[in-house]
C-alpha positions in Angstrom: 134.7 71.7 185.4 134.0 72.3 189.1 130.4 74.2 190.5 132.6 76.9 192.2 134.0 78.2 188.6 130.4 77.9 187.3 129.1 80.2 189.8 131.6 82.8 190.0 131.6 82.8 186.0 128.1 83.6 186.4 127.7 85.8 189.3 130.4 87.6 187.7 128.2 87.9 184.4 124.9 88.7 186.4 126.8 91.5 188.6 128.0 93.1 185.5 124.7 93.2 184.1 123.2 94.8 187.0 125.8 97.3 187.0 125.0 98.5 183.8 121.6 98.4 183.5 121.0 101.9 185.1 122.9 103.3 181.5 118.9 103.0 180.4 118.0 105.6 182.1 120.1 107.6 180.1 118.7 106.9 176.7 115.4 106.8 175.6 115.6 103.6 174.0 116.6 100.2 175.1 118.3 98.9 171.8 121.2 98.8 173.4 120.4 95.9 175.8 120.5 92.8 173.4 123.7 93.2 172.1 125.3 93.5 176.0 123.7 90.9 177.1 125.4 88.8 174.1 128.6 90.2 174.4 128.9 90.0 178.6 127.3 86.1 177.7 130.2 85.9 174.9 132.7 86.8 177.9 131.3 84.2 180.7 131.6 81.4 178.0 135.0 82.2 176.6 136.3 82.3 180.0 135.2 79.2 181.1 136.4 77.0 178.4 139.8 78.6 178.5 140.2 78.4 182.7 139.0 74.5 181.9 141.4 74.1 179.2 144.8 76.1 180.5 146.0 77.5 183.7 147.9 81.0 182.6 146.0 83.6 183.9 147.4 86.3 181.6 146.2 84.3 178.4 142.8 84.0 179.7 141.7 87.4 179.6 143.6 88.2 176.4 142.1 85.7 174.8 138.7 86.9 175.4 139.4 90.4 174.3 140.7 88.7 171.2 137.3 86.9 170.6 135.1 89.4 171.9 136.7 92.5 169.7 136.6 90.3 166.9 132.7 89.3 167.6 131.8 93.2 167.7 133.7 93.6 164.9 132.2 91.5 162.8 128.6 92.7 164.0 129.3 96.7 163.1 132.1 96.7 160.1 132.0 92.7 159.2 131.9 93.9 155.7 135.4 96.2 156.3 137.3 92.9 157.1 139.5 90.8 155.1 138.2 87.1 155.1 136.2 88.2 157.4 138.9 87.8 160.2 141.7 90.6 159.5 140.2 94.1 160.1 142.0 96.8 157.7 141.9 100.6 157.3 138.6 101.0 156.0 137.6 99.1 159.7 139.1 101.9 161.8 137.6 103.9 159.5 133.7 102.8 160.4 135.1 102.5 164.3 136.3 105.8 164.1 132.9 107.2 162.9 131.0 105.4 165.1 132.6 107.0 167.9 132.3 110.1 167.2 128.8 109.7 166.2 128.6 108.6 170.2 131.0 111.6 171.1 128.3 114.1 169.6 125.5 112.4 171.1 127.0 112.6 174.4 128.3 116.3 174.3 124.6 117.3 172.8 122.1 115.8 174.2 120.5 115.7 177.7 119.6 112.7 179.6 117.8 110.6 178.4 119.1 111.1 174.7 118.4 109.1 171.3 120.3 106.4 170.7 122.0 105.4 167.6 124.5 102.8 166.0 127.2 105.0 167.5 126.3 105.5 171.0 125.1 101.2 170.8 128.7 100.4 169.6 130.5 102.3 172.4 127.9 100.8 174.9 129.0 97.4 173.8 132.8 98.3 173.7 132.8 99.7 177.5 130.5 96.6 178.8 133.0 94.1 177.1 135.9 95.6 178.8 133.9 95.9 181.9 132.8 92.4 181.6 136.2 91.2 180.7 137.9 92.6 184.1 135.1 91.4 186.2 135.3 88.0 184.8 139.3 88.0 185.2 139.7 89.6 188.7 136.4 86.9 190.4 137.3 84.1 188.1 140.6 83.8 186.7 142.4 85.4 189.0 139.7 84.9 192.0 139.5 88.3 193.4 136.1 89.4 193.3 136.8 92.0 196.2 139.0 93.6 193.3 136.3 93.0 190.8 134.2 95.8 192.7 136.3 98.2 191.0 135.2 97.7 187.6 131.8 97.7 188.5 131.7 101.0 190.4 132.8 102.4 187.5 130.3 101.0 185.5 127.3 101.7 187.9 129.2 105.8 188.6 129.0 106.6 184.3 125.0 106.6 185.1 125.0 108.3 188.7 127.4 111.0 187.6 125.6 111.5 184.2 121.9 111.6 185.0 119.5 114.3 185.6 118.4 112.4 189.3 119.0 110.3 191.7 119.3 106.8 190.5 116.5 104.4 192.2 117.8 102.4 195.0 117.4 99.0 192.9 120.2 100.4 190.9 122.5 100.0 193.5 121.3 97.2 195.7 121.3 94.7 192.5 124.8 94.9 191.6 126.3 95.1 195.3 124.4 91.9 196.2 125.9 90.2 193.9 129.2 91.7 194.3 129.0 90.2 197.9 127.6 87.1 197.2 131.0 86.7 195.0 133.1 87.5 197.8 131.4 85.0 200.1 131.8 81.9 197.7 135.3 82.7 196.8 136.1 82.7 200.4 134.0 80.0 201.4 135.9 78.0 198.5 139.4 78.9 200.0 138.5 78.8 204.1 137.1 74.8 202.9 140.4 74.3 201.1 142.2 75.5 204.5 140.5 73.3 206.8 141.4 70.4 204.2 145.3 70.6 204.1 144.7 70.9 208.1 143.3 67.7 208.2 145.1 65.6 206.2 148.4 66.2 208.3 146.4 65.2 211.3 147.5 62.2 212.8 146.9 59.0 211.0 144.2 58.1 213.0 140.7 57.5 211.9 139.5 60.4 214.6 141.3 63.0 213.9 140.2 63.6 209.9 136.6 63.6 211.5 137.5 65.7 214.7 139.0 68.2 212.2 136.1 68.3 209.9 134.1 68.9 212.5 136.1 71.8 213.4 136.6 72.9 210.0 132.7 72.6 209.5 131.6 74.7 212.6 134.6 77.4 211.6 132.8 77.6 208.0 129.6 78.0 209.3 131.0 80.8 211.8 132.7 82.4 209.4 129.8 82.6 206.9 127.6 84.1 208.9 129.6 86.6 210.1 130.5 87.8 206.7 127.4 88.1 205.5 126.5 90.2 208.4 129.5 92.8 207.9 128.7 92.6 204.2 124.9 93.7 205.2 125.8 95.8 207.5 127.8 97.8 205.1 125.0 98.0 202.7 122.8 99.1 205.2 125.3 102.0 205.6 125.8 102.8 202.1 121.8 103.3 201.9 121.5 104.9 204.9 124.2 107.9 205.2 123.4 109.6 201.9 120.0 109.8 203.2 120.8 111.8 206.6 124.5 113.2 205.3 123.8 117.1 203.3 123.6 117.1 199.7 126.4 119.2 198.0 126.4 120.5 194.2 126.3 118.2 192.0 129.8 118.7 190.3 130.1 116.7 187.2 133.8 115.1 186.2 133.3 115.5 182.6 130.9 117.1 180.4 128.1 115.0 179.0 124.2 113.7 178.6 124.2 115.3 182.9 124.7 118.7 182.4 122.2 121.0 183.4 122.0 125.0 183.5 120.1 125.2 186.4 116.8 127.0 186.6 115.1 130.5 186.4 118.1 133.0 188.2 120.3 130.4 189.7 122.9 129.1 187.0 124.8 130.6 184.0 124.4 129.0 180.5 128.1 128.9 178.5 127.8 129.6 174.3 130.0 126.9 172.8 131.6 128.9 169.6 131.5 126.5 167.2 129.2 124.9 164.8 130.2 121.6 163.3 127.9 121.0 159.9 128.3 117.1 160.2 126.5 116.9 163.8 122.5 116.8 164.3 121.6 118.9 167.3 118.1 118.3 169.0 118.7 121.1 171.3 114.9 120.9 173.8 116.4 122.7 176.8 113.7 125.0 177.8 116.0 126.8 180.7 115.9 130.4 180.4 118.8 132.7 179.2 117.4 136.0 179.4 114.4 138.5 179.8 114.3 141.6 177.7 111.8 144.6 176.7 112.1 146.3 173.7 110.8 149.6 172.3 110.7 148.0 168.7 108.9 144.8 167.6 110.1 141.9 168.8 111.7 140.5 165.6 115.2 141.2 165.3 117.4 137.9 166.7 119.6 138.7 169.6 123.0 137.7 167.8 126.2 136.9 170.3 129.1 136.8 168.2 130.3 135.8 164.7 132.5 134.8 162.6 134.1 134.1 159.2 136.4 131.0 159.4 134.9 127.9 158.2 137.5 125.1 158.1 136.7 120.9 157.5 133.1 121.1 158.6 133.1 123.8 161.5 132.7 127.4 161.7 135.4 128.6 164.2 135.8 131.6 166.1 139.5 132.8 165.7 141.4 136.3 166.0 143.9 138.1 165.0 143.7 136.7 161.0 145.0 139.9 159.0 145.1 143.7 160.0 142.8 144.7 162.9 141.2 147.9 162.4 141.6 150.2 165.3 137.6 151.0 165.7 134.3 149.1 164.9 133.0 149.8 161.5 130.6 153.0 161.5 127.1 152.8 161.2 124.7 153.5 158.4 123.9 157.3 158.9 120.4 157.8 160.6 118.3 158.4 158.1 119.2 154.4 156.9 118.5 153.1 160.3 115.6 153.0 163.3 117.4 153.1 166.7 115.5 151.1 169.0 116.2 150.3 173.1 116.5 146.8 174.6 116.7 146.1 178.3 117.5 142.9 179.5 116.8 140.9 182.8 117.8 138.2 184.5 120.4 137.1 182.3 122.4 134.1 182.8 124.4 134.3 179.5 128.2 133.3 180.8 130.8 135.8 180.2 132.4 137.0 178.0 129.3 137.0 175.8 126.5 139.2 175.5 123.7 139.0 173.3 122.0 141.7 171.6 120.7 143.0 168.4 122.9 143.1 165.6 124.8 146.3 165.2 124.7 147.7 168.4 124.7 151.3 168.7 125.2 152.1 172.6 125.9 150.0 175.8 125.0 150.6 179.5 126.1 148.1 181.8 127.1 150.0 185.1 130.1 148.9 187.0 130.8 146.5 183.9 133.5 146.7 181.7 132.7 146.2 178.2 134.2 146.0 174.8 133.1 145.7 171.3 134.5 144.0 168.5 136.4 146.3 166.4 135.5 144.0 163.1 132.4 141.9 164.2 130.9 144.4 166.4 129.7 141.9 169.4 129.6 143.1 172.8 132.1 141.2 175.4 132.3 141.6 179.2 134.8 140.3 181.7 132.4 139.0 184.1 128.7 137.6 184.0 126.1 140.5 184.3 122.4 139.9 185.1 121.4 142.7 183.3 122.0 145.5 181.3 120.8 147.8 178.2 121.7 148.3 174.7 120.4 150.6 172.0 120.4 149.1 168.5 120.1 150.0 164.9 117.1 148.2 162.8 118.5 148.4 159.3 116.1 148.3 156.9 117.6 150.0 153.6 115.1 149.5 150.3 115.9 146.8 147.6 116.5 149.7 144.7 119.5 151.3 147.6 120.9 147.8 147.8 120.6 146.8 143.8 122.8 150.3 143.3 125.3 150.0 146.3 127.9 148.1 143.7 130.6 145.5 144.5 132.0 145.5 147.9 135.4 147.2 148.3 135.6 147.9 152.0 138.8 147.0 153.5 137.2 145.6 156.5 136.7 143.1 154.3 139.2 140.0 154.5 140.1 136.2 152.6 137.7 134.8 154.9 135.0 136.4 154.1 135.4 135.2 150.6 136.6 131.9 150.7 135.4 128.3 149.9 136.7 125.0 151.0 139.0 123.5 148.1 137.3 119.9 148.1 133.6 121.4 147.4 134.8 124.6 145.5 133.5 122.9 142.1 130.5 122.1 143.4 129.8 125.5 145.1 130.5 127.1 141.9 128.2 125.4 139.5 125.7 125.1 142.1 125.5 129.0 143.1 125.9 129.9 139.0 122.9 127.8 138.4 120.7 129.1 141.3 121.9 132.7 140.5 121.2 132.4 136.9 119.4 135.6 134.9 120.5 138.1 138.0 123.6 140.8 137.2 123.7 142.5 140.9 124.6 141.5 144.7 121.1 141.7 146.0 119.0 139.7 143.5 121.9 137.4 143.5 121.7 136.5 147.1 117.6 136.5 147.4 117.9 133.8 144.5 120.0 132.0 147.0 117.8 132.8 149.6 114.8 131.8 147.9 115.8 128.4 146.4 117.2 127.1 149.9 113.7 128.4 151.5 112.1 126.2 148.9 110.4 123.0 150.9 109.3 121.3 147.7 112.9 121.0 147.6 114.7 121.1 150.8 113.8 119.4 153.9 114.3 121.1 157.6 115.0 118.1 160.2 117.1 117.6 162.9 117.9 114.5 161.7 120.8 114.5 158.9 121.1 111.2 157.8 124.1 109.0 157.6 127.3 111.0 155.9 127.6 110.8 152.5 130.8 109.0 151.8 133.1 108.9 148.5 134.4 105.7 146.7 137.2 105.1 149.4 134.6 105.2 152.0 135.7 108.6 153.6 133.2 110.7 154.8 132.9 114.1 152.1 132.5 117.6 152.8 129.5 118.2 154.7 128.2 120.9 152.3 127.9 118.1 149.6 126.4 115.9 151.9 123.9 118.9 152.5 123.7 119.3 148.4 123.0 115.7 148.2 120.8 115.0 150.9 118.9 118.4 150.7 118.3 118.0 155.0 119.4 119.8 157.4 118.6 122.7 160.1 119.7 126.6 160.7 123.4 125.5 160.5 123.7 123.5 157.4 121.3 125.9 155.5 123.3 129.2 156.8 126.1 127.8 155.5 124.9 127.0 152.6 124.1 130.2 151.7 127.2 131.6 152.4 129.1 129.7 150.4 126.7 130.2 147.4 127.0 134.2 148.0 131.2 133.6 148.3 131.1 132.0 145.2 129.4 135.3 143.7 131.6 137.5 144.8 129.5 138.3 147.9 131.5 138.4 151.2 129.4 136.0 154.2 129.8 134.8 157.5 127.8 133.1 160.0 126.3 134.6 162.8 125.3 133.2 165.9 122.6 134.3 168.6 118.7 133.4 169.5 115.8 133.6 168.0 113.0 136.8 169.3 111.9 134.2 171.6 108.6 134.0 173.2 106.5 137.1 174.3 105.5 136.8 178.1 103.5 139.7 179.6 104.9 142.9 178.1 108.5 140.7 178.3 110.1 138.4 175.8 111.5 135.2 177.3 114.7 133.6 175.5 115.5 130.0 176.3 118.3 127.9 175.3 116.0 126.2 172.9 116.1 130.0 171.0 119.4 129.3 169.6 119.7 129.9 166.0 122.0 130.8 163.3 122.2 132.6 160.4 124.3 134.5 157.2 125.1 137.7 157.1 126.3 139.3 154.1 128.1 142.8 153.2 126.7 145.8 151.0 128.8 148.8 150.4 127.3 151.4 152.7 125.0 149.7 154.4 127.7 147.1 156.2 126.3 143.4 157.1 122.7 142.6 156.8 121.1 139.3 157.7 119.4 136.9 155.4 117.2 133.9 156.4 117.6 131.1 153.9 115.7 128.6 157.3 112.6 128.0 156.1 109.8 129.8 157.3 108.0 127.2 159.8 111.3 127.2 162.2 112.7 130.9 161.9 109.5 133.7 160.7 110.0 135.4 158.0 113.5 136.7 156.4 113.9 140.4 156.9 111.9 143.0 154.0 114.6 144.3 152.1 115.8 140.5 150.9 111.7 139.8 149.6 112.0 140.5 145.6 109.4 143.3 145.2 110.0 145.2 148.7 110.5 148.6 148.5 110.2 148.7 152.6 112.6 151.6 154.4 113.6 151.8 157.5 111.1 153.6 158.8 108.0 151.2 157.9 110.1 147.8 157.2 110.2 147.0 160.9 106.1 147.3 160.9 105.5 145.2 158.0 106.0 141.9 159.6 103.7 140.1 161.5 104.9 140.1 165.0 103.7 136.4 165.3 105.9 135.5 162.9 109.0 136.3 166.0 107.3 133.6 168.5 107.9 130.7 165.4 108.7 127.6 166.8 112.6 127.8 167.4 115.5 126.7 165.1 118.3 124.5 167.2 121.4 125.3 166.8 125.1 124.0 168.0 125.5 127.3 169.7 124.5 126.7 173.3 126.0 124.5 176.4 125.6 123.8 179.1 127.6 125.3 182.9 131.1 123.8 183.1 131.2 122.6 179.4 134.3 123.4 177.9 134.2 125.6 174.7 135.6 122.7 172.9 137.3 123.3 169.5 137.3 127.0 169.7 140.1 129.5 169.9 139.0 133.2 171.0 142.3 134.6 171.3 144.4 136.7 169.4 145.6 133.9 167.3 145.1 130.2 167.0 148.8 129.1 166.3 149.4 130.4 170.3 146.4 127.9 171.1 147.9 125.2 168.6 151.4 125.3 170.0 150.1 125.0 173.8 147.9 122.4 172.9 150.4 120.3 171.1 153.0 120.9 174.0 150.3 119.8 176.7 149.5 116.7 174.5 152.9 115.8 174.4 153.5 116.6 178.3 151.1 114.4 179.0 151.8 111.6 176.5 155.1 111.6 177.8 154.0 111.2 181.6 151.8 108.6 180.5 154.5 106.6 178.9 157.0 107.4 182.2 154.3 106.2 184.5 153.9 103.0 182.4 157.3 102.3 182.6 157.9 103.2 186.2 154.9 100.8 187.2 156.4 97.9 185.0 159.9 98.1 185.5 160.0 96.4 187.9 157.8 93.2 186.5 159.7 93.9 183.2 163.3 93.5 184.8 162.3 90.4 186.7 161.0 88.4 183.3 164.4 89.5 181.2 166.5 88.3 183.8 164.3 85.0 184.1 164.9 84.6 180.2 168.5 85.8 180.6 168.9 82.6 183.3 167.1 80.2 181.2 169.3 80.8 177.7 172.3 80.8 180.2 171.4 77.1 181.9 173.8 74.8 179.6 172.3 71.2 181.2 169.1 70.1 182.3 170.5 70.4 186.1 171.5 74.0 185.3 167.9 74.5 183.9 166.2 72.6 187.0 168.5 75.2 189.2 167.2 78.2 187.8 163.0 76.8 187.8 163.7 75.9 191.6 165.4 79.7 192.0 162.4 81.3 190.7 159.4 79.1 192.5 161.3 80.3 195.6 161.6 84.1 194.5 157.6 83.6 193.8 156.5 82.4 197.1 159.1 84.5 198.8 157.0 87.4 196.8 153.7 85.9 198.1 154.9 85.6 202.1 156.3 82.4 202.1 160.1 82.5 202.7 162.2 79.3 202.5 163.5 78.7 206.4 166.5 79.9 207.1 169.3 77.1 207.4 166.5 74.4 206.6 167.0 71.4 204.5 165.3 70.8 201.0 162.4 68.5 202.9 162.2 71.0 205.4 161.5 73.9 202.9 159.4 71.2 201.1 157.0 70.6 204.6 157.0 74.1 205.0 155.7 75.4 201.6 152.5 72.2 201.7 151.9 73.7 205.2 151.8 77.6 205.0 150.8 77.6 201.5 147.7 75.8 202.0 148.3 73.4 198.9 145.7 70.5 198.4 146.7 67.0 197.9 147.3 67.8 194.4 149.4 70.1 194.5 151.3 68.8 197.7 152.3 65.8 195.5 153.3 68.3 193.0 155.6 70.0 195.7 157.1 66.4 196.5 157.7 65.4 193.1 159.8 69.1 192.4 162.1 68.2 195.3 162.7 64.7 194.2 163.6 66.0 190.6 166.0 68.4 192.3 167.6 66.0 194.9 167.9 63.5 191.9 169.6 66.8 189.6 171.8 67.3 192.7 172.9 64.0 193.8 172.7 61.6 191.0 174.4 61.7 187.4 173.2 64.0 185.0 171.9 61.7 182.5 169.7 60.1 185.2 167.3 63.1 184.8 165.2 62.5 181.8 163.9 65.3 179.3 160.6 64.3 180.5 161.0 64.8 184.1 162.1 68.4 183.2 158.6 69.3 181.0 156.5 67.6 184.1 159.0 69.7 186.6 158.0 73.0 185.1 154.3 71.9 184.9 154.4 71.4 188.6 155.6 74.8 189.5 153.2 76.5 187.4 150.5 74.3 189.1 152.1 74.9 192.7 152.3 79.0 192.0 148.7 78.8 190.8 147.9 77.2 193.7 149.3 79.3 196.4 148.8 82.9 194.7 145.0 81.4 194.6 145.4 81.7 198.7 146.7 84.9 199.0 145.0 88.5 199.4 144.5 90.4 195.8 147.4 93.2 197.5 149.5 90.5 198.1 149.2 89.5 194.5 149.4 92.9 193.0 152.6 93.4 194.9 154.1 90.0 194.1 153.5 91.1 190.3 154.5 95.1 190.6 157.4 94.4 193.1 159.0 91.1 192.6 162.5 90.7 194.7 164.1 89.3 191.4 163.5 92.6 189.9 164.2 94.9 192.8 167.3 92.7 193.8 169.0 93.6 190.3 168.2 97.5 190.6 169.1 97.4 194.4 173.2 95.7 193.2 173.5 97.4 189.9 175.6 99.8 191.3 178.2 96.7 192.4 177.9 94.7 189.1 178.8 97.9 187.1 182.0 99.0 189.4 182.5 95.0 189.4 182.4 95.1 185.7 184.8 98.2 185.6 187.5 96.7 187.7 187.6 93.7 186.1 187.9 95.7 182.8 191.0 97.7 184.2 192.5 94.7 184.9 
């Protein structure tokens, strides 16, 4: 095995490395490192033994994704795979998972972010493939100009996803290397130049020297200039950014780099759905908004809600059922304290607004506004900075709610009521059991309240555990998972609740805002840390009321008229609670996002089937240009190897067969810039192909014994040429089209592959062949 493949192997190895290595400033730990060092090591040593033991540069590569998936594999779902080697459904099944465990870290979590089995799985997928290209484009197909591509990609998923600059070692590592690459490949192929140059010197015992000499002093000349372009460049790469402006930082996709910006500047999206399988360790401390308030300081600001809870995720959807044509009225006054809020510096994207829950009056000048006609939140068509809503404290007495009677308001719809069908047993028995001994609404739903805010028995943590999974290994509702595990944050124990009330009859849904947040001066400050969510239930008469089954240490304390004993109205029930209990440290919630982060899996339209259908369409738009571009970039690659095969079955005798081999070396060098001279005899083309094809000695005897095979398939009986002289013929060409593809530029390559003549040639007399074919049939 020869130094030069050593080295490039490994430089190729190292530069990968280096590229990657700036990922860890993107997590906060480096568990991830050990496994991609193995696999990238796994890559370098699989490639070697194949390029020592076979030639084809397509199997190369193919064979190392082969060994490497199967390595990775084994490591993360061995125990999924049949005789340890055939993976099965259960194995996509743990892939799957583990991928979107890394999605959810990704579109959650600020740089740097935990790591997990998920997000270490997907590391060590995108390295292997990284590796993998790197290794093909410098070793097996010697190209490490090309190979620069993969690792700009790698080196850009840190730059275009951290919070800052990336240090300049970053970047310096992996681009020395990169060069050092390029200049031993070339080195490697100038020496092999000056070689074939000298041995068709004249057969003196001066010239080889004289031309070494030559071919020495080019080397050397050519070295040093190289690495003085290749420095230059560098210089340049570090030294524009530095004096060229710095734009916006526009990100390409959403991810661990977002950022809302600070204090005014910057808007902060609300993503409108909740997904009960995902932890959230929302710490963003940017602002959203400012308010004063003549109340307290207690009531959450809520920004929208919503009823529709569907595999794991509460959704925001309209249009589901009759629409009523205004909001539902309000408790009359003597139910409710009207109370002002003014807000400031609010960078709450539109169309939301967020506000005490029900609102009772809106003033945002020069804004249009609407409210929901069933959910009562406030929407605007552009971002406002400020404005100032008057809201209702509702704060009707236990005894008014124990007599207000079953819920028969036609506002009321199936999705306030319903329960998922694969955890509707187990939501029945559990809410029966924890309502047990109580006959109305009220006492019904502060039993549920109560046993969730029990922590002798429920846990609050951001951290949910693996997913429970059933006997097949599929993951299970998450509200069993919840029931099981008995963890979970604002989200999973808001849910819970709901369901449990459904189950009695009581309608729910979730509602969505920020906490109080924390009193500054004579303001309160919200941040996005404030998110929070929580159930809201109906009473006849007195319309939707909040709950808070959260414990306590995350959330304060629930509101007076769900604490068993209460008689608070709504005149003192605001006063009863301590104010401190607002400024509690802050529940996180799935609710906010970050600028340019796509509400993803949400509909807020009139109906989802309108979003279904144009999502669908689009996916199939773009599937379908996918698989036209495919086909368009391989036809022509395609054609050429049918037609090859169609030539081959079609050679009756060994001469036929040498024919067609001869055919297609020619076609291939043709491809790579060598044509056969025009008019020139077999030994001529022969000369001609050793001498612009830079072949070593090797490979020039290889050249010389093709044309003797064919002179001898030409000009001597058949049966002269031996079976064996065929397999060694075809061994040659592949050796000789090795050889000279080895010499060309990588665009030379690419454009032999994409754009052979055989191919084009067929496309460019198809018309002739088919009005050949249709005379021929008329006749």
């Amino acid at each position: 095995m020869s130094r030069r493949r050593w080295r490039i192997t490994l430089l190729g190895a190292l530069a990968t490395l280096a590229a990657v290595y700036p990922i860890t400033s993107l997590f906060n730990e480096t568990g991830w490192v050990q496994p991609v060092v193995l696999v990238v090591a796994l890559v370098a040593a699989v490639g070697l033994v194949l390029r020592g033991l076979t030639r084809n540069r397509v199997v190369v590569p193919l064979v190392q994704v082969a060994v490497v998936g199967w390595a990775i594999l084994v490591s993360y779902a061995g125990s999924s795979l049949r005789f340890l080697v055939v993976p099965t459904t259960e194995t996509l099944v743990v892939a799957n998972d583990l991928g979107l465990q890394a999605l959810e870290t990704v579109q959650r979590y600020t740089a740097p972010a935990p790591l997990n089995e998920g997000v270490t799985f997907c590391l060590v997928v995108a390295v292997a493939l990284v590796a993998i290209l790197v290794d093909a484009m410098a070793a097996t197909w010697r190209s490490p100009a090309a190979a620069g591509l993969p690792l700009l990609t790698a080196y850009l998923i840190t730059a275009a996803n951290g919070q800052d600059a990336l240090a300049l070692r970053y970047f310096v590592v992996p681009v020395l290397l990169w060069m050092v690459m390029i200049h031993t490949t070339a080195r490697a192929q100038f020496g092999r130049w000056g070689t074939t140059a000298s041995t068709e010197a004249p057969g003196t015992d001066a010239a080889p020297l004289e031309a070494t000499g030559h071919d020495r002093a080019a080397l050397r000349s050519f070295s040093s200039g190289g690495v003085r372009l290749g420095l230059l460049a560098l210089v340049a790469a570090i030294v524009v950014p530095v004096v060229v402006p710095h734009f916006p930082t526009r990100y390409l996709t959403d991810g661990l780099g977002r950022t809302a910006g600070s204090g005014e500047s910057g808007t902060v999206g609300f993503n409108d759905t909740l997904d009960l399988s995902r932890s959230l360790n929302n710490s963003d401390e940017t602002p959203v908004l400012r308010y004063t308030t003549t109340g307290f300081g207690r009531n959450p600001l809520r920004v929208l809600a919503t009823s529709y809870y569907s595999r794991g995720q509460w959704l925001v959807v309209g249009g589901r059922g009759p629409q009523p044509d205004q909001p539902q009225p309000l408790p009359p006054p003597d139910q409710r304290t009207d109370y002002v809020l003014t807000v400031t510096d609010n960078t709450l994207a539109a169309p939301r607004v967020a506000a005490p829950y029900p609102v009772v009056a809106v003033s945002m000048p020069g804004t249009p506004w609407t409210i929901d006609p069933v959910t009562r939140d406030v929407r605007v068509n552009r971002a406002v900075s400020g404005y100032r809503v008057t809201y209702a404290d509702l704060a009707p007495t236990p005894p008014q709610l124990r007599e207000s009677g079953q819920p028969d308001s036609p506002d009321i719809t199936q999705d306030d009521l319903a329960i998922p069908d694969t955890a509707a047993d187990l939501v029945r028995s559990w809410s029966d059991r924890v309502t047990a001994g109580t006959d109305n609404p009220l006492d019904k739903a502060i039993a549920i309240q109560d046993h969730l805010r029990d922590t002798g028995e429920y846990t609050y943590t951001l951290d949910l555990g693996a997913p429970v999974r059933d006997e097949a290994g599929r993951i299970v509702e998450p509200i069993r998972t919840f029931y099981e595990t008995k963890r979970g944050y604002c989200v999973q124990f808001a849910t819970a609740m709901i369901m449990l009330a459904r189950a009695q009859g009581i309608p729910a849904r979730m509602a969505i805002g920020f906490l109080p947040g924390t009193r500054v001066g004579e303001a309160w400050l919200v941040k996005a840390s404030d998110a929070h969510a929580w159930p809201e239930l109906y009473f006849q008469g007195y319309g939707w009321l909040r709950f808070e089954p959260t414990p306590g240490a995350r959330s304060g304390n629930p509101p007076p008229y769900t604490v068993v004993g209460s008689d608070a109205g709504a005149t003192g029930g605001g006063r009863a609670v301590d104010e401190s209990s607002a400024t509690a440290a802050p529940s996180s919630s799935a609710a906010v996002t970050q600028p340019g982060q796509q509400e993803a899996g949400v509909t807020d339209t009139s109906t989802t089937s309108a979003f279904a259908d144009v999502f669908t369409l689009r996916t199939l738009t773009i599937a379908l240009a996918l698989l036209v571009g495919l086909l368009a970039a391989f036809l022509m690659p395609l054609t050429a190897w049918l037609g090859r095969v169609r030539r081959r079955r079609a050679a009756v005798t060994r001469r036929d067969l040498i024919e067609v081999e001869w055919a297609e070396l020619t076609a291939h060098l043709r491809d790579l810039g060598l044509p056969p001279p025009e008019g020139g005899t077999l030994r001529q083309m022969r000369e001609q192909f050793i001498r612009e094809g830079h072949l070593d000695e090797a490979n020039a005897s290889a050249v010389r014994r093709v044309t003797t095979t064919l002179e001898k398939s030409r000009y001597d009986r058949p049966e002269r040429t031996t079976p064996e002289e065929a397999e060694a013929l075809q061994r040659d060409i592949r050796a000789i089209r090795h050889q000279v593809s080895s010499t060309r530029a990588w665009s030379t390559r690419a454009r032999s592959f994409l754009w052979p003549t055989t191919g084009v040639t067929f496309w460019r007399t198809l018309p002739q062949q088919v009005g050949r074919a249709l005379r021929d049939r008329r006749r």
